[in-house]
N, CA, C and O atoms as a GROMACS GRO file, in nm:
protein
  292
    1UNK      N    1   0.085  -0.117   0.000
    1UNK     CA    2   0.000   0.000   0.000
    1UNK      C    3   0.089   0.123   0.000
    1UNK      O    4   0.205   0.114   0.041
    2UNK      N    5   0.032   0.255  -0.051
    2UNK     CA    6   0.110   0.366  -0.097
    2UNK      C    7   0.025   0.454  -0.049
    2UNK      O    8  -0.096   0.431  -0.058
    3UNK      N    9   0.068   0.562   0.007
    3UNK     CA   10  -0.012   0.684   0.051
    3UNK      C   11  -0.034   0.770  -0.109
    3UNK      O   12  -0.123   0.852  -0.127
    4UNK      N   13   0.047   0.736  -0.191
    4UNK     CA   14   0.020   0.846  -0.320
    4UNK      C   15  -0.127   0.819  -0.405
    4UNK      O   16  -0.188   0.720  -0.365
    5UNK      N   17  -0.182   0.882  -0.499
    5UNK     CA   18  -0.316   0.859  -0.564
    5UNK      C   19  -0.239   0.823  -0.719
    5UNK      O   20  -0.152   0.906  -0.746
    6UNK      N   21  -0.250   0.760  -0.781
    6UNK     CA   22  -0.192   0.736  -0.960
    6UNK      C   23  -0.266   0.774  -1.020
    6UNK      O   24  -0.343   0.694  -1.074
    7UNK      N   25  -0.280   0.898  -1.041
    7UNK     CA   26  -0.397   0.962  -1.147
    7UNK      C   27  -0.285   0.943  -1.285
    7UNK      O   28  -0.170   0.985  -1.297
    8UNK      N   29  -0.388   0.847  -1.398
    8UNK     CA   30  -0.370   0.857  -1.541
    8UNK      C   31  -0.455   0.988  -1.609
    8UNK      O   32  -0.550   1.055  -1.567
    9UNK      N   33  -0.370   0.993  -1.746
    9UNK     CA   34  -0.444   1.051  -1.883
    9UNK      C   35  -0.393   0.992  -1.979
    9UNK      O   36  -0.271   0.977  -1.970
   10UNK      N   37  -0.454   0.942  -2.093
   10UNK     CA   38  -0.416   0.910  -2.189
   10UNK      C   39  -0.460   0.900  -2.326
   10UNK      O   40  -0.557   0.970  -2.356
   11UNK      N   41  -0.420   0.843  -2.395
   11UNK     CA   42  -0.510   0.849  -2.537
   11UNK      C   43  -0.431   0.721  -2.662
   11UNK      O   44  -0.320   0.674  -2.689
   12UNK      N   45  -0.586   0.710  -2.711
   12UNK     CA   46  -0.511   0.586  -2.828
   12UNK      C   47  -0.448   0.656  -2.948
   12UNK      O   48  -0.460   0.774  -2.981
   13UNK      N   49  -0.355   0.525  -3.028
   13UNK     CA   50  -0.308   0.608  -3.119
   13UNK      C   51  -0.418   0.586  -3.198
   13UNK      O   52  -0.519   0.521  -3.173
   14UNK      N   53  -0.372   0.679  -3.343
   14UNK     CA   54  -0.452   0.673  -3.506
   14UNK      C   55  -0.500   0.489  -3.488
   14UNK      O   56  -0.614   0.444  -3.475
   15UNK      N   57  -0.426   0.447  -3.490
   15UNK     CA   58  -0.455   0.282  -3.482
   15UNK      C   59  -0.503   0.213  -3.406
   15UNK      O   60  -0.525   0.092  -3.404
   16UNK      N   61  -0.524   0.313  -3.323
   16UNK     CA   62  -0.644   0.219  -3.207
   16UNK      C   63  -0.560   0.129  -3.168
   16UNK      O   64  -0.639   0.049  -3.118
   17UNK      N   65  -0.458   0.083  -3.154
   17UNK     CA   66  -0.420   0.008  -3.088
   17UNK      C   67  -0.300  -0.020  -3.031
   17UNK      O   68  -0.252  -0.134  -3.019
   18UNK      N   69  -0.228   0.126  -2.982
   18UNK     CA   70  -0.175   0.167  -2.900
   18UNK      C   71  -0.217   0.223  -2.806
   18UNK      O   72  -0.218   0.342  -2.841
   19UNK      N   73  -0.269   0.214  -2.666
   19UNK     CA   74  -0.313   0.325  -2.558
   19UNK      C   75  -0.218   0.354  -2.459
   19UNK      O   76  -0.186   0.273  -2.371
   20UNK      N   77  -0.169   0.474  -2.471
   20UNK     CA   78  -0.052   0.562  -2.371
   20UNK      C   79  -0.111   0.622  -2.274
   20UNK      O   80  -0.189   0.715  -2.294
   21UNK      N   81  -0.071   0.561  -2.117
   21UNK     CA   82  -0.139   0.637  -2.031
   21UNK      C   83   0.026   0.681  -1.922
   21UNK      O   84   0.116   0.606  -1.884
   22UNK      N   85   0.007   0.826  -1.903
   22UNK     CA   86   0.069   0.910  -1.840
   22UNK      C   87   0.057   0.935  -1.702
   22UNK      O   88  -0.043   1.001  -1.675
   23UNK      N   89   0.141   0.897  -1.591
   23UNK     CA   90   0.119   0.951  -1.448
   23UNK      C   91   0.229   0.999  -1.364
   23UNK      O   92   0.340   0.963  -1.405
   24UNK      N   93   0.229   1.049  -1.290
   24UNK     CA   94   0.297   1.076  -1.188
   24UNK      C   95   0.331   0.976  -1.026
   24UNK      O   96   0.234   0.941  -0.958
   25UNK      N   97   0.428   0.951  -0.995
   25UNK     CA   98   0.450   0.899  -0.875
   25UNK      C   99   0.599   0.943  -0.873
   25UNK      O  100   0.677   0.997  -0.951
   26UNK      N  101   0.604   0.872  -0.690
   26UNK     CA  102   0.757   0.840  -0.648
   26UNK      C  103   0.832   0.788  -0.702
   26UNK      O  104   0.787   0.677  -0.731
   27UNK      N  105   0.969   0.805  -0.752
   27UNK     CA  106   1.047   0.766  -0.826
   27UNK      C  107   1.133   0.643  -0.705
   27UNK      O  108   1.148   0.636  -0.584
   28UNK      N  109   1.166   0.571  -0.812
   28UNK     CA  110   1.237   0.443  -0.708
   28UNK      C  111   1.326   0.481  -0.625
   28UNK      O  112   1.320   0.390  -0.542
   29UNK      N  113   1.381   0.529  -0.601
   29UNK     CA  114   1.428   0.591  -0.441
   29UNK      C  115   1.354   0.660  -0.337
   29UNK      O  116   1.396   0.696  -0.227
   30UNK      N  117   1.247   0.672  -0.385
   30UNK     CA  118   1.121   0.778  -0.340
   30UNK      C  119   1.152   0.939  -0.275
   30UNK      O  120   1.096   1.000  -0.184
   31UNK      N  121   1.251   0.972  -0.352
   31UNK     CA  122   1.294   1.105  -0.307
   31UNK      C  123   1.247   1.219  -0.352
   31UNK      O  124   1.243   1.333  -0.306
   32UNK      N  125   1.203   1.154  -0.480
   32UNK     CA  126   1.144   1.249  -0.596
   32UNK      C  127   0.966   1.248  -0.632
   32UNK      O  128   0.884   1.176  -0.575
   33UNK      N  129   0.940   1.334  -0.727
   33UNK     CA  130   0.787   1.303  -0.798
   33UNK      C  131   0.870   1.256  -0.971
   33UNK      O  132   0.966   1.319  -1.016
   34UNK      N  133   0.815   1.155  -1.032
   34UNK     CA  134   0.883   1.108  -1.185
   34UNK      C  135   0.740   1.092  -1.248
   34UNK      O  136   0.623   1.092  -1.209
   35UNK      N  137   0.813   1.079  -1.373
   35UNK     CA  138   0.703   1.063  -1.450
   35UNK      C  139   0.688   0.934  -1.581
   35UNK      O  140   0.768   0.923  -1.673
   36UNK      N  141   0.592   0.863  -1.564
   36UNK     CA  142   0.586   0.743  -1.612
   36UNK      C  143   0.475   0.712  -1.680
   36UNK      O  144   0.355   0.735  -1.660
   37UNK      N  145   0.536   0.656  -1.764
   37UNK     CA  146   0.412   0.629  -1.883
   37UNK      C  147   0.386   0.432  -1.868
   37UNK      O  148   0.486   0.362  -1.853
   38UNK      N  149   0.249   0.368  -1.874
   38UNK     CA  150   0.217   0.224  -1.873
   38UNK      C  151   0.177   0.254  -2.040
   38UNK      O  152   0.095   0.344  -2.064
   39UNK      N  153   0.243   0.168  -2.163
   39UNK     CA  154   0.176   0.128  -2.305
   39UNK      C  155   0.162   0.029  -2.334
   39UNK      O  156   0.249  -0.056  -2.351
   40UNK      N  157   0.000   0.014  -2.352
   40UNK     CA  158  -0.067  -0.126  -2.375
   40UNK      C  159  -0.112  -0.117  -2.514
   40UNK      O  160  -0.198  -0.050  -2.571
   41UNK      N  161  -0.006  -0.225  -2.560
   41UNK     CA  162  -0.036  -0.273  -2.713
   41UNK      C  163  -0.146  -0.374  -2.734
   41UNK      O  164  -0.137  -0.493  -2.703
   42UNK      N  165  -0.257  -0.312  -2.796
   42UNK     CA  166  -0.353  -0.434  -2.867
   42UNK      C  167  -0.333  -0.538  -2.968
   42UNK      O  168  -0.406  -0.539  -3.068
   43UNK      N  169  -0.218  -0.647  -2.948
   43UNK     CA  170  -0.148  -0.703  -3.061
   43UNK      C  171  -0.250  -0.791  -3.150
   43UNK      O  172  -0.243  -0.782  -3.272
   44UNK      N  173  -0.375  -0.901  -3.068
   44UNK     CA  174  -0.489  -0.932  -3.121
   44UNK      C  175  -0.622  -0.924  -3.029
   44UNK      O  176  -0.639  -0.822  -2.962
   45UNK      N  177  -0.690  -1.000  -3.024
   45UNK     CA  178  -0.809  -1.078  -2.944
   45UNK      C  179  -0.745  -1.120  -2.819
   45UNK      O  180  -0.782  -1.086  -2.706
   46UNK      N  181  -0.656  -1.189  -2.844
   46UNK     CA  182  -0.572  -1.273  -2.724
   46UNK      C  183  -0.478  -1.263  -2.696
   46UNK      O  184  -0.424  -1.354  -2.633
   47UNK      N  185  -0.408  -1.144  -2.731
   47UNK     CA  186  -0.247  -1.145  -2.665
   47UNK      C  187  -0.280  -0.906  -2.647
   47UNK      O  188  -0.338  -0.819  -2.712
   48UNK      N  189  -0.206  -0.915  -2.536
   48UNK     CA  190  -0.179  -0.761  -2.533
   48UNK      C  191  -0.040  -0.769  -2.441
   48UNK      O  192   0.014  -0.848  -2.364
   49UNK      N  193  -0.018  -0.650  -2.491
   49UNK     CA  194   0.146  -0.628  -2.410
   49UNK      C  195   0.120  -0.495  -2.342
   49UNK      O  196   0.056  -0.402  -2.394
   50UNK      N  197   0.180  -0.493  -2.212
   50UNK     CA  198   0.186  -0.378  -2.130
   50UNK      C  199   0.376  -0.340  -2.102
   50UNK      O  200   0.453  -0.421  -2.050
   51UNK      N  201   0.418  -0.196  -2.155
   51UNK     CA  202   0.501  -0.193  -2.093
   51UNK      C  203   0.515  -0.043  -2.048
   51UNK      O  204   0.473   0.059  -2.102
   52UNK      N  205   0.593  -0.064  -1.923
   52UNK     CA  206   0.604   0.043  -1.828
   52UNK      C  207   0.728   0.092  -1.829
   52UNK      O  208   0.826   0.018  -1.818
   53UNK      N  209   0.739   0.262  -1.846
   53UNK     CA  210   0.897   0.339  -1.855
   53UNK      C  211   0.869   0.466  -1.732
   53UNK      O  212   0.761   0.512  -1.693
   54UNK      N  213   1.010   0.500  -1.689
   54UNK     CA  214   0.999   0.614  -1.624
   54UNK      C  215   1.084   0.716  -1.692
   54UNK      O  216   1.196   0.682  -1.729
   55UNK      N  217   1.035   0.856  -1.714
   55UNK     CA  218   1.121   0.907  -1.760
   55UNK      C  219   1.274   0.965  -1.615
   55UNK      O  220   1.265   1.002  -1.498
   56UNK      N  221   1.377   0.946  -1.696
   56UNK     CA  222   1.515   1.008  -1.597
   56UNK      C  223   1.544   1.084  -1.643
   56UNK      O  224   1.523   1.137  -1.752
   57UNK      N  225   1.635   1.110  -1.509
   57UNK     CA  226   1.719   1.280  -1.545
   57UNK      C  227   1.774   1.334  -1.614
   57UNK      O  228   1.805   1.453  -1.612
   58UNK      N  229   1.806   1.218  -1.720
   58UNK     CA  230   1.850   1.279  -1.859
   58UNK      C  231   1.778   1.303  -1.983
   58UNK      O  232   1.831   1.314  -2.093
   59UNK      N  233   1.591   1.314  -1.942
   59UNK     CA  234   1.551   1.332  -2.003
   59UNK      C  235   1.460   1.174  -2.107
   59UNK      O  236   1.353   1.174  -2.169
   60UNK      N  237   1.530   1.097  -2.092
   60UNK     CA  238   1.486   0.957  -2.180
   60UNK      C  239   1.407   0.906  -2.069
   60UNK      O  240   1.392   0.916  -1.947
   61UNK      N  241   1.350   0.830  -2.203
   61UNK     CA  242   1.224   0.684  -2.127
   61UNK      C  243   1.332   0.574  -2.082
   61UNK      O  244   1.428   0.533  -2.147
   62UNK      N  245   1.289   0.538  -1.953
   62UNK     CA  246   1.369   0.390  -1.937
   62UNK      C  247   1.251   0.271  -1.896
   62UNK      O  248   1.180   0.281  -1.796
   63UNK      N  249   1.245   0.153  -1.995
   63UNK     CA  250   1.130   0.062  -1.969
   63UNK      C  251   1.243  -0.017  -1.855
   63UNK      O  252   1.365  -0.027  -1.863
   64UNK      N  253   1.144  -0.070  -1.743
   64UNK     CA  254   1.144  -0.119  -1.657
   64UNK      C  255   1.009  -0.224  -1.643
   64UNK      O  256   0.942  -0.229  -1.539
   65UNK      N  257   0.988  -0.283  -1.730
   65UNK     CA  258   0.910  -0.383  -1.700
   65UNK      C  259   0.778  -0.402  -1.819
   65UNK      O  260   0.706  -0.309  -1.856
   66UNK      N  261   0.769  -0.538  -1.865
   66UNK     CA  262   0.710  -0.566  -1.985
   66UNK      C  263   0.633  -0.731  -1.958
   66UNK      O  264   0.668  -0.847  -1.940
   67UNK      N  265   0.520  -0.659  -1.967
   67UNK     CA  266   0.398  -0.837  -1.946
   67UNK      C  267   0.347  -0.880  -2.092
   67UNK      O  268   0.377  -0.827  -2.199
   68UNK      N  269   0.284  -0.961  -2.074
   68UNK     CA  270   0.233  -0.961  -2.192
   68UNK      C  271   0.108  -1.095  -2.139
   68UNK      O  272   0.133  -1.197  -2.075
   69UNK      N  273  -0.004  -1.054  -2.183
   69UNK     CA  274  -0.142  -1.087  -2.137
   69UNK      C  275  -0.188  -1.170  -2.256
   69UNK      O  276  -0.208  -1.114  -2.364
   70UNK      N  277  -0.206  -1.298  -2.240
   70UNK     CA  278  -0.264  -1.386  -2.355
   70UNK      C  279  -0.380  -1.443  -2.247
   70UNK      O  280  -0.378  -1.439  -2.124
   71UNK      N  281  -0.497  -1.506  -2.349
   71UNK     CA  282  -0.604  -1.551  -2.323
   71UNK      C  283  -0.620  -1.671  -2.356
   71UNK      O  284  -0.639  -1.682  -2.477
   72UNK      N  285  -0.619  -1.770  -2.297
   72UNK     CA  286  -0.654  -1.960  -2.262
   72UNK      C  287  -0.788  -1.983  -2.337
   72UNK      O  288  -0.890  -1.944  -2.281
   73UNK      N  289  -0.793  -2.022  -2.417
   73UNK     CA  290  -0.939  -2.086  -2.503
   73UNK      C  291  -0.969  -2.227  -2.443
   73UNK      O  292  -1.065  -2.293  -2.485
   0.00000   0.00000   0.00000
């Protein structure tokens, strides 16, 4: 549990099937406020990929973590 709130915004791409959602939290040392984006790829029916970046101090995205969600028929 986290005392912070994860408010998203986001939006799909032209293709519908990119959705970029944008938030704010504690950065992994928790010293800071960072900013991090979760992008969930709609690859079909049964498979989606989520991956999560924070942006750093030098300005770049760094992904830190990548799922990928398939569905059992």
């Amino acid at each position: 549990m986290m005392t912070h709130l994860w408010i998203y915004n986001g939006a799909l791409d032209e293709s519908e099937k990119i959705l970029t959602l944008d938030t704010e939290g504690l950065n992994f040392s928790q010293s800071a406020i960072a900013k991090y984006q979760d992008i969930i790829e709609f690859v079909s029916d049964d498979h989606r990929i989520m991956r999560s970046q924070i942006l750093g101090d030098d300005g770049n995205w760094q992904q830190f973590m990548t799922a990928h969600y398939r569905r059992n028929h």
